[in-house]
C-alpha positions as CSV (number, residue, x, y, z in Angstrom):
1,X,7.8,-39.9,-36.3
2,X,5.3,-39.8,-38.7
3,X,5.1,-42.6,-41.1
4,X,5.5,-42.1,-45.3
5,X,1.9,-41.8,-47.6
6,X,3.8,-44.7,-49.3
7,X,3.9,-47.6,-46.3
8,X,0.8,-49.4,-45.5
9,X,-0.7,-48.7,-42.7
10,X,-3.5,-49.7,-40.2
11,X,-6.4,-47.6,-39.2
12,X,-4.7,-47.8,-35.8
13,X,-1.7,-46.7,-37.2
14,X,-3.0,-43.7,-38.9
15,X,-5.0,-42.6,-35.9
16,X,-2.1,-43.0,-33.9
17,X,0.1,-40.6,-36.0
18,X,-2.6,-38.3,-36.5
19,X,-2.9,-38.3,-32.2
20,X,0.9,-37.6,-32.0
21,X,1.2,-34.8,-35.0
22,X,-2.1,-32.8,-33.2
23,X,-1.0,-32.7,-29.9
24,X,-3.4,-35.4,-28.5
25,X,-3.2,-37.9,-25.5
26,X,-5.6,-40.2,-27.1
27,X,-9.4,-41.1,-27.7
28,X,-12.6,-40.5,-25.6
29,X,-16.3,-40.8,-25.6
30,X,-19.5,-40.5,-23.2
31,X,-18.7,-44.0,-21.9
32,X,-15.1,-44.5,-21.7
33,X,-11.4,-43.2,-22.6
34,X,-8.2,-44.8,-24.2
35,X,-4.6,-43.5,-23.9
36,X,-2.3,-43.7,-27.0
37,X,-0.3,-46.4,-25.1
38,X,-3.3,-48.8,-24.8
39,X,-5.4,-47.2,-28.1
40,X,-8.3,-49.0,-29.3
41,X,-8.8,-52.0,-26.4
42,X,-12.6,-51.8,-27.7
43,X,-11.3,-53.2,-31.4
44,X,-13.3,-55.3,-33.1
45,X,-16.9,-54.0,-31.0
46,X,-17.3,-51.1,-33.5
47,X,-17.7,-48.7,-30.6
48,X,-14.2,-46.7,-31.8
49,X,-16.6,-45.1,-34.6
50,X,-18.0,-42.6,-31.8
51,X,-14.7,-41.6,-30.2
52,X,-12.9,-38.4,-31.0
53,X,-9.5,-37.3,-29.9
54,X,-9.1,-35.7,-26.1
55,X,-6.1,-35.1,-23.8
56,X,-5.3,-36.5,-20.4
57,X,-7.6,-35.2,-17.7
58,X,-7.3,-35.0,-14.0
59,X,-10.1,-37.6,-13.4
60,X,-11.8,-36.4,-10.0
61,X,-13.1,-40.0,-9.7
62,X,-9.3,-41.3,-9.6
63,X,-8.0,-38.5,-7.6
64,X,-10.2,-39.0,-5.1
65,X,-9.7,-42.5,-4.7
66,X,-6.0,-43.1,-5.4
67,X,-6.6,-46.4,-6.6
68,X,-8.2,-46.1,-10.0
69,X,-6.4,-48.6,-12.5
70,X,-7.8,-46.2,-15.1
71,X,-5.4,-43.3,-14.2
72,X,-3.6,-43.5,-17.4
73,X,-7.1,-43.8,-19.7
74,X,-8.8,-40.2,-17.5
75,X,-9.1,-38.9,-21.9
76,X,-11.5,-35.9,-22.1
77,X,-12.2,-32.7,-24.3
78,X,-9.0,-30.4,-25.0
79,X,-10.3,-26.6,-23.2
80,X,-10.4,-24.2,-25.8
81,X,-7.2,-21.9,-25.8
């Protein structure tokens, strides 16, 4: 659900919703990926500024391997419809 204009909110927060409302799976850049369900573990190093929103991704890396602990975090580019 989408929180009120009215209640404050964090910048996570906000991201978060916006994520949810646009069909996203969370954030990703060149060097790493975040799902909604761990969003942001980079707080506080001011890497988030680079990130923009992707979808899950079948990571070849993971698949290949069967072990990743990154399964859930595999965030890339959504294809163009």
């Amino acid at each position: 659900m989408i929180r009120g204009r009215d209640e404050c909110m964090t910048t996570k927060e906000i991201v978060i919703d916006y994520l949810k409302a646009n069909g996203f799976d969370g954030l990703y850049s060149d060097d790493c990926g975040c799902s909604i369900s761990d969003l942001m573990p980079c707080d506080g190093y001011g890497s988030v500024g680079m990130c923009k929103p992707g979808v899950k991704k079948n990571c070849k890396e993971c698949s290949e391997n069967g072990e990743c602990d990154q399964v859930d975090d595999c965030i890339g580019e959504r294809p163009c419809p």
